[in-house]
RODO-2510 file (C-alpha; in nm, 4 decimals, decimal comma):
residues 323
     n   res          X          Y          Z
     1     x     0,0000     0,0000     0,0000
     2     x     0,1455     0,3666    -0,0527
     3     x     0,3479     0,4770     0,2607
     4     x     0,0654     0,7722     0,3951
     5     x    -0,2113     0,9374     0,2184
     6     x    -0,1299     1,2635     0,0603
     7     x    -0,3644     1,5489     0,0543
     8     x    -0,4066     1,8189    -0,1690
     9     x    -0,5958     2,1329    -0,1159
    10     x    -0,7820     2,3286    -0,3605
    11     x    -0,9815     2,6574    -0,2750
    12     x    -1,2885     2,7927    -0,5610
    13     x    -1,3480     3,1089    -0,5447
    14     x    -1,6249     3,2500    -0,7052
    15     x    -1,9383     3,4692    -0,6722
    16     x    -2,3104     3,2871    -0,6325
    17     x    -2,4296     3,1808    -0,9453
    18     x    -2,0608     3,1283    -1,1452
    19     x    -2,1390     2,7483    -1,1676
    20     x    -1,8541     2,6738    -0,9143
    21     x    -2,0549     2,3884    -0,7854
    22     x    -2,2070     2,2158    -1,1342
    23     x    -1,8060     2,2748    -1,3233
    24     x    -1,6805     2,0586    -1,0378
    25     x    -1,9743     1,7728    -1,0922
    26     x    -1,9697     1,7408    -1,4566
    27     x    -1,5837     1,7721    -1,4070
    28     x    -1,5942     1,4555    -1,1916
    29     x    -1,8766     1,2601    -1,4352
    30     x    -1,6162     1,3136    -1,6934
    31     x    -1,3180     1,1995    -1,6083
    32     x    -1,4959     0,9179    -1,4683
    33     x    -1,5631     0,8078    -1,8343
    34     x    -1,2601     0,8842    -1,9648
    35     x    -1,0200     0,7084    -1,7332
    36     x    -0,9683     0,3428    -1,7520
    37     x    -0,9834     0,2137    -1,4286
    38     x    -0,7188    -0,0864    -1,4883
    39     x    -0,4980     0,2596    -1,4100
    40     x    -0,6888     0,5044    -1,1931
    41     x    -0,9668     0,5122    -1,0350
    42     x    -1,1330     0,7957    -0,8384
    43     x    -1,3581     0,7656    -0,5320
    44     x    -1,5462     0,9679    -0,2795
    45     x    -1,7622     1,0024     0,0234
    46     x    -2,1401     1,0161     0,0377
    47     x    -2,1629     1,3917     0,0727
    48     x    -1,9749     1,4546    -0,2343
    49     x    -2,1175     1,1918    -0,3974
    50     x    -2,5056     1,3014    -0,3056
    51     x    -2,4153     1,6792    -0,3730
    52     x    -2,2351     1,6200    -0,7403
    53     x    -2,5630     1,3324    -0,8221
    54     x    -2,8097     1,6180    -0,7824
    55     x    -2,5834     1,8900    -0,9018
    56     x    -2,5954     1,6645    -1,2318
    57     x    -2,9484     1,5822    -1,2080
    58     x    -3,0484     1,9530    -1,2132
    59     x    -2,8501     2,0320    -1,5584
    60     x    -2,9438     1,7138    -1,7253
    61     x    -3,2944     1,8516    -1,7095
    62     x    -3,2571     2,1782    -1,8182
    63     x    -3,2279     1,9551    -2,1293
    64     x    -3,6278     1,8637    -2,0827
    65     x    -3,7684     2,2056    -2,0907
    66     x    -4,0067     2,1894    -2,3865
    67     x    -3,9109     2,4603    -2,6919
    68     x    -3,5449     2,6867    -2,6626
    69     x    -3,5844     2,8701    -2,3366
    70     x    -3,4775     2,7555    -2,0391
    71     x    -3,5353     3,0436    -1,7967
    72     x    -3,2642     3,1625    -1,5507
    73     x    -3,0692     2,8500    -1,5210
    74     x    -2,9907     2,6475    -1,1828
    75     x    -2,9525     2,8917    -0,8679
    76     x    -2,6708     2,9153    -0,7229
    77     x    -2,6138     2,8427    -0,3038
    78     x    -2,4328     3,0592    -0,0422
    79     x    -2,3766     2,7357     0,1571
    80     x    -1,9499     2,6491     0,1989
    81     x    -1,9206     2,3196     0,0987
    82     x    -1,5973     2,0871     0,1568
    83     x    -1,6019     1,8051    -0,1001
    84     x    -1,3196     1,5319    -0,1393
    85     x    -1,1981     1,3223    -0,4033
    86     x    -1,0128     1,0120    -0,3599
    87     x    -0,7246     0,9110    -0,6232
    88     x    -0,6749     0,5517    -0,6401
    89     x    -0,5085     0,2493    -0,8065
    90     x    -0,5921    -0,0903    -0,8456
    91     x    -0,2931    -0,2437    -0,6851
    92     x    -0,3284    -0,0795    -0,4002
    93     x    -0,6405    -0,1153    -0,1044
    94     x    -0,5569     0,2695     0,0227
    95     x    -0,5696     0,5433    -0,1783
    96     x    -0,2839     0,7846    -0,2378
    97     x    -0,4249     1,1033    -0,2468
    98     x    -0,6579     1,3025    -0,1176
    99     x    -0,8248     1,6237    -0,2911
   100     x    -1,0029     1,8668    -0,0788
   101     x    -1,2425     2,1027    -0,2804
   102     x    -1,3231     2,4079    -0,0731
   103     x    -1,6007     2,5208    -0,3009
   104     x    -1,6356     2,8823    -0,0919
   105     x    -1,9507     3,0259    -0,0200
   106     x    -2,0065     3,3111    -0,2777
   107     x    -2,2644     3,4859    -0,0528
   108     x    -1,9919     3,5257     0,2216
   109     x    -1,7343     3,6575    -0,0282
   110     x    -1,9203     3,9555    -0,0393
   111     x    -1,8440     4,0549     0,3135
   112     x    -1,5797     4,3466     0,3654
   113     x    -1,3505     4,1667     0,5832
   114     x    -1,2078     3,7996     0,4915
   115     x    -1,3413     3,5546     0,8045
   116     x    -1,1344     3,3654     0,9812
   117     x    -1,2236     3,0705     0,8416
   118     x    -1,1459     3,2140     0,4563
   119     x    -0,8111     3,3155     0,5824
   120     x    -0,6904     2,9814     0,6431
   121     x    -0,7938     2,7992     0,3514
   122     x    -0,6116     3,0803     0,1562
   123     x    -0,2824     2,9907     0,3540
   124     x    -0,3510     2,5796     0,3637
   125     x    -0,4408     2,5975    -0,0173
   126     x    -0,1819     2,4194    -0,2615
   127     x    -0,3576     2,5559    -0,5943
   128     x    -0,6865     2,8234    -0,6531
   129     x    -0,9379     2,7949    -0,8722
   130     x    -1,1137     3,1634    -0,9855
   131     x    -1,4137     3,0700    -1,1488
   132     x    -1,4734     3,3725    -1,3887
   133     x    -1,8648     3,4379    -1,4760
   134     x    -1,8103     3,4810    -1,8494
   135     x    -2,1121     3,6845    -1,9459
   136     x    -2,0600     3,9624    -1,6604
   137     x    -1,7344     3,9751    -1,8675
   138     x    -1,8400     4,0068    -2,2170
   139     x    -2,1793     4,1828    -2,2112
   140     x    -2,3104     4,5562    -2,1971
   141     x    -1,8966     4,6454    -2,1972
   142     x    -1,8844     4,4590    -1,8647
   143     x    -2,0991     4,6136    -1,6806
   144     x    -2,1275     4,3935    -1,4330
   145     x    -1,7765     4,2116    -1,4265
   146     x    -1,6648     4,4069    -1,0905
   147     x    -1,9936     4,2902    -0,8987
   148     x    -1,9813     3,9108    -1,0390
   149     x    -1,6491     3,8934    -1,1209
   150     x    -1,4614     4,1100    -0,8519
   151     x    -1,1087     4,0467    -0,9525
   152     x    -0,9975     4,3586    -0,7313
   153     x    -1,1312     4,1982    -0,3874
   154     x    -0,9611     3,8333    -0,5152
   155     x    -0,6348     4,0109    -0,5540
   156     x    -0,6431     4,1894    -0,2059
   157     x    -0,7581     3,8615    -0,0809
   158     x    -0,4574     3,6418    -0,1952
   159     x    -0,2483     3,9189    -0,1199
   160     x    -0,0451     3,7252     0,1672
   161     x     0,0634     3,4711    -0,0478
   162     x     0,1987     3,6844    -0,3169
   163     x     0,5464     3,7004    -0,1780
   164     x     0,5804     3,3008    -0,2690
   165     x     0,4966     3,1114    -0,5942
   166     x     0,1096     3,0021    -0,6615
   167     x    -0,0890     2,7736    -0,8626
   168     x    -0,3878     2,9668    -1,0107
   169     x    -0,6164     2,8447    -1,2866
   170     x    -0,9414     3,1080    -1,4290
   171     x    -1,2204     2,9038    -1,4824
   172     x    -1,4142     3,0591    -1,7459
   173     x    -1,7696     2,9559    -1,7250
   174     x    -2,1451     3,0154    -1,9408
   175     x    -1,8805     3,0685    -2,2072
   176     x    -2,0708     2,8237    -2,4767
   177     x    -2,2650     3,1489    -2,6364
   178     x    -1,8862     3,3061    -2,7194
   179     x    -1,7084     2,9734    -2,8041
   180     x    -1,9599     2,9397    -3,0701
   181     x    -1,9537     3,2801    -3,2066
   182     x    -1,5425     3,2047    -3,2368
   183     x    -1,4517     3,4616    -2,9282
   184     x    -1,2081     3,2323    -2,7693
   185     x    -0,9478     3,4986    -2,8150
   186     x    -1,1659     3,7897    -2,7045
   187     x    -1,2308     3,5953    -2,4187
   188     x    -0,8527     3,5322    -2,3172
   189     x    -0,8236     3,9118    -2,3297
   190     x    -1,1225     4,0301    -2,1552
   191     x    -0,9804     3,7889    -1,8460
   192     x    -0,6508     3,8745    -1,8684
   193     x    -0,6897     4,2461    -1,8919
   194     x    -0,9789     4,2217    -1,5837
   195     x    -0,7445     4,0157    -1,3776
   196     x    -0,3877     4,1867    -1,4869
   197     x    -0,2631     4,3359    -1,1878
   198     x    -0,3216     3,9510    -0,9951
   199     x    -0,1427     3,7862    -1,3004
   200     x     0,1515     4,1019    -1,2967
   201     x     0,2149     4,0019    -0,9025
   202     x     0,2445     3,6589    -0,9223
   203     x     0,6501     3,5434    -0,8526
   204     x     0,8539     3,3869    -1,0315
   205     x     0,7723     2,9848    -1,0449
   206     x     0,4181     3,0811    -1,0338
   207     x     0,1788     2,8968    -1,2589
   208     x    -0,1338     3,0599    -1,4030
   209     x    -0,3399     2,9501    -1,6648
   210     x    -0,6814     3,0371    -1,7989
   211     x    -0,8813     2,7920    -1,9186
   212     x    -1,2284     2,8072    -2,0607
   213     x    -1,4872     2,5546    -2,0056
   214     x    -1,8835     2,4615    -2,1322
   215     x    -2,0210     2,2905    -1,8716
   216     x    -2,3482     2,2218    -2,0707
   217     x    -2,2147     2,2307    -2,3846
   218     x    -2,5505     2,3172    -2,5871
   219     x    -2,7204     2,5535    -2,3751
   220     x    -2,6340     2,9423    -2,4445
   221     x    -2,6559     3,2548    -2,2714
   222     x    -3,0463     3,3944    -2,4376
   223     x    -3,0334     3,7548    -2,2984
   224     x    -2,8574     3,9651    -1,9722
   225     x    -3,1361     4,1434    -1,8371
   226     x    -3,0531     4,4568    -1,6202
   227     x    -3,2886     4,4929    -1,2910
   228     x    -3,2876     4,6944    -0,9736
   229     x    -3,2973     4,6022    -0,6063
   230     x    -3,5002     4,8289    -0,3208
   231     x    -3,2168     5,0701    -0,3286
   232     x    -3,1832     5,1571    -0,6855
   233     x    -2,8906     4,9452    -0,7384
   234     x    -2,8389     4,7492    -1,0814
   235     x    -2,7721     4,3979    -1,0907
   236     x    -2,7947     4,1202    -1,3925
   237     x    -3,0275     3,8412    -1,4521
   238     x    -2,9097     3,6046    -1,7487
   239     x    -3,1753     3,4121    -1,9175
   240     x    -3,0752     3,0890    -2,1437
   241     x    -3,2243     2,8703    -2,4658
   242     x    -3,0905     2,5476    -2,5690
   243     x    -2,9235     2,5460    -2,9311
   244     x    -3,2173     2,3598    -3,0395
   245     x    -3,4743     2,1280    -2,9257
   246     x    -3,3220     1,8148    -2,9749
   247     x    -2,9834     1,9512    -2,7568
   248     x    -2,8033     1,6963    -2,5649
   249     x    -2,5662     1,7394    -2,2296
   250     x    -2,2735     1,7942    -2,4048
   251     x    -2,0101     1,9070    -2,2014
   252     x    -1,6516     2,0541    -2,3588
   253     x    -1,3106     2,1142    -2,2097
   254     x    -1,4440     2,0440    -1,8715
   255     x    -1,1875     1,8438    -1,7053
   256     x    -0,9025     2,0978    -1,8249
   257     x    -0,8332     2,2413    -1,4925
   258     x    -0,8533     1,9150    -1,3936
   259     x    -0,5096     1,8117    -1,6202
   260     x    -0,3459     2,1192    -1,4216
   261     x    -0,5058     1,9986    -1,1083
   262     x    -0,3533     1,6494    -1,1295
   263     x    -0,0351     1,7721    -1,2908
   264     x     0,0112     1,9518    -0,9746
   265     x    -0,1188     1,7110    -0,6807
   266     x     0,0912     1,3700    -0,8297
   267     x     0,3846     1,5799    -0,8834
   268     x     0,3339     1,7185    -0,5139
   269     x     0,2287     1,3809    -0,3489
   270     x     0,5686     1,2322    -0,4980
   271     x     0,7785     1,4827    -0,3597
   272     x     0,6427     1,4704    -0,0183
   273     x     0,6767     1,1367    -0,0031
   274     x     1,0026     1,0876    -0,1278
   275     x     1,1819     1,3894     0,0961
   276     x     1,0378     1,1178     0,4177
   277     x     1,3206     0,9030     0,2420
   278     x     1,6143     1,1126     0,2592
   279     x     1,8940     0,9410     0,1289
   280     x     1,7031     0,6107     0,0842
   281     x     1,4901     0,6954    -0,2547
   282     x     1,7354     0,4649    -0,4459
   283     x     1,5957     0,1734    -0,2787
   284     x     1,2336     0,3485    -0,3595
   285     x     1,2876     0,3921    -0,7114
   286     x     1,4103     0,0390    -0,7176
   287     x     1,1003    -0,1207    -0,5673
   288     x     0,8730     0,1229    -0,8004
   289     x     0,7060     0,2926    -0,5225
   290     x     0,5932     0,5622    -0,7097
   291     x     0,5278     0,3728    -1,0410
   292     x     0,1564     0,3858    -0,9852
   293     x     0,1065     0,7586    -0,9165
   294     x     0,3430     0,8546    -1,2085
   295     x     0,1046     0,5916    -1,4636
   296     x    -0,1777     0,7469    -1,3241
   297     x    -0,0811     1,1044    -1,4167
   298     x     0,0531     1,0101    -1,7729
   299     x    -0,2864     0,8737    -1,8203
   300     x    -0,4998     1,1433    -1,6747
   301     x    -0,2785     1,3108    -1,9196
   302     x    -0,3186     1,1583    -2,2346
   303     x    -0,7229     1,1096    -2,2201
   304     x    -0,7356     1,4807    -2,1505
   305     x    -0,5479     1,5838    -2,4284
   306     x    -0,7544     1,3337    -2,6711
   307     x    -1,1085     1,4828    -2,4877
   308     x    -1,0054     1,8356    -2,5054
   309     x    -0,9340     2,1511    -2,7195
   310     x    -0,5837     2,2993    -2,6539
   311     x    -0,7405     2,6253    -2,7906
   312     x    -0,9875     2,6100    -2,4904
   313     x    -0,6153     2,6915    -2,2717
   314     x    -0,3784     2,9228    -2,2015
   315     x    -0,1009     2,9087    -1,9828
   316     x     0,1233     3,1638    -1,7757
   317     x     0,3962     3,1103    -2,0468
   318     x     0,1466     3,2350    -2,3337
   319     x    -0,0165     3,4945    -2,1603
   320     x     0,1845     3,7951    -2,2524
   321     x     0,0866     3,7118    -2,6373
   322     x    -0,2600     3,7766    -2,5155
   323     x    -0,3093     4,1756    -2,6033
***
């Protein structure tokens, strides 16, 4: 059995509604039928399980709706939610790695002051996930990017881990209307330029990279429709229409961040465990103690690359091509 379990924490940050929660479950349904597992295997526990089943349920039907329209969508929660994923291989009756998805509540990232509680997943995270809402972005010039989007507060909130090297991926999401109108590049821009002076601070040995996913594949952004709460202050409602009646749940480029996810955690999980062996990781490379973990991520790897457009990512190396 591996020597210890690993874990691996990963923190989503995103406003309510951004489809933190519904990227992460189609993510998972995925990879689950893209991975063989005679290599890999993923499990995990009956709250992630029952929160991902109806997270799935609930976008598989907006494929029902009779005609185009679909309404508003699925709504999002303000509820934090801690999910875990097990990575697992078949030789082995323990799994090697854990991954903690702190799926933060967008309601409370609102508040002025960081809580106590947000403060120390920021310093126990090993990679962040910004999940960018892609129409706040794009429509009406933007209009609402800062409310939905607020890439000012997320750089002042990962500001005390700027002075070391981070992981961050943008999760682009609702981005099937501008994928299919060929505004990938557009896209790239509008996120860079939004989230430049984050991307600017970031050290040396950081990795960033923006990906852009369709979580439903064949369901479109319809209209943004600007309304006004008790006080006279503007906010967006986004209304939806399949492509066409006969639309299928077709998700694209989902399990993208995932590659980078995976990339990261394997690579990490070997390291920690081979620094516990000091001197002694001749005798561990001999008995092929990390064979498993480094199949698994060539794997992961290659049905990733087969399931997804490159085009779909961009990484810290290519982003100062994106003007």
């Amino acid at each position: 059995m591996p020597s210890s379990r690993t874990n691996f924490n990963i923190l989503m940050l995103g406003k309510r509604g951004t489809g933190k929660t519904s990227m992460l479950a189609v993510l998972w349904n995925e990879l689950k039928k893209f991975t063989s597992r005679e290599i890999v295997y993923f499990r995990q526990d009956w709250q992630t399980s029952n929160i991902f089943g109806e997270a799935l349920s609930q976008l598989k039907e907006m494929f029902n709706s009779p005609g185009l329209s679909i309404g508003e969508g699925i709504e999002g929660t303000d509820e934090p939610q801690d999910l875990s994923i097990e990575l697992c291989t078949p030789n082995h009756t323990e799994p090697h790695l854990q991954l903690n998805f702190w799926d933060y509540s967008g309601g409370l990232l609102s508040a002025k002051n960081a809580t106590e509680e947000l403060n120390q997943k920021i310093n126990d995270a090993h990679i962040f996930f910004i999940i960018v809402d892609a129409p706040a972005l794009m429509e009406l010039n933007g209009k609402f990017n800062n409310i939905r989007n607020n890439p000012d507060y997320f750089r002042n909130l990962l500001n005390n881990r700027l002075n070391e090297p981070l992981n961050v991926v943008f999760i682009v999401t609702k981005s099937e209307k501008y994928v299919r109108k060929n505004m990938k590049k557009n896209l790239f821009q509008k996120v860079k330029a939004s989230y430049y002076e984050l991307i600017e601070e970031l050290r040396p040995g950081s990795n960033c990279s923006i990906c852009i996913v369709q979580t439903l594949g064949q369901i479109v952004l319809n209209e943004l429709l600007v309304n006004k709460d008790s006080a006279g202050r503007e906010y967006p409602i986004y209304t939806f229409s399949k492509v066409s009646e006969n639309s299928k749940f077709n998700p694209k480029d989902v399990t993208l961040p995932f590659q980078i996810l995976l990339q990261n955690a394997i690579i990490s999980s070997i390291n920690e465990r081979r620094a516990s062996w000091d001197g002694l990781n001749w005798l561990r490379d001999l008995v092929g103690r990390d064979y498993d973990l480094a199949q698994a991520l060539n794997h992961i790897s290659e049905v990733t690359k087969v399931n997804n457009d490159s085009s779909s990512l961009v990484e810290f190396s290519d982003l100062k091509e994106i003007i």
